[in-house]
N, C-alpha and C positions, 0 to 999 in steps of 0.2 A: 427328235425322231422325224424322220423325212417321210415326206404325205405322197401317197402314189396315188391320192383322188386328182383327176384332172391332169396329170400327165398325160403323155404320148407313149408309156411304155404301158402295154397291155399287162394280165394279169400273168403273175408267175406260176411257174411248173405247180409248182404247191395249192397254190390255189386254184388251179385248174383240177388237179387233186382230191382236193376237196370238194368242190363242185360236185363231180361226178360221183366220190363216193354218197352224198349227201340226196343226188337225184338217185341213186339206185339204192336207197335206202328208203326215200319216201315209195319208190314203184315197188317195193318188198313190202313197205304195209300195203299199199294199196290193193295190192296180190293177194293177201293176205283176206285181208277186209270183203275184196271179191269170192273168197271160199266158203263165206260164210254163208248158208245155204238162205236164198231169197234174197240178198242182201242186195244184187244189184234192182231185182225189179220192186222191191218192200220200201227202198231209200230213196228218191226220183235226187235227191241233189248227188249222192253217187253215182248213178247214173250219169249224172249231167258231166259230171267231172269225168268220167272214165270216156267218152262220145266226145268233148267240146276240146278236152287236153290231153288226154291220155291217147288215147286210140287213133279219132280221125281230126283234122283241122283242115279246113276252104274244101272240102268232099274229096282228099285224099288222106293218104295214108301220113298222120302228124308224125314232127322227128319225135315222140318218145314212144311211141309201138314199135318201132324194133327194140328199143331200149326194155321196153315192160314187155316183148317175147324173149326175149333172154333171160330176167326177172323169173318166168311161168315155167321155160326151161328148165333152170337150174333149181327151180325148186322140183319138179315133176325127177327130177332127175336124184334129188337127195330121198324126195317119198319112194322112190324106187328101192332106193339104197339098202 
């Protein structure tokens, strides 16, 4: 079976795939977790994780807040439904 640890060929289509299904599935819990009423200011380590990773990183906007406003969208958008 041929090892793609340590090559020069980056990851594949698929695994790219998976990737991102895998990040917008943890930001759908986290979404989630966020609904629950108090949860953000009751938990300080959610908190921390929604501020440090989620939202902002070096006092800008981190790459996964657009990724978990799309998350908030599409769920506001099913609660509509």
């Amino acid at each position: 079976m041929p090892s793609t640890c340590g090559s020069d060929a980056g990851p594949s289509a698929a695994q790219k795939d998976r990737h991102e299904d895998l990040l917008r599935s943890c930001l759908r819990a986290i979404d989630w977790i966020a609904c629950i009423p108090n949860a953000v200011t009751m938990v300080p380590a959610f908190k921390t994780l929604l501020d440090r990773k989620v939202l902002v990183s070096n006092d800008s906007v981190g790459p996964m807040a657009h990724r978990y406003a799309d998350v908030q969208r599409e769920r506001k958008e099913a609660d509509d439904a």
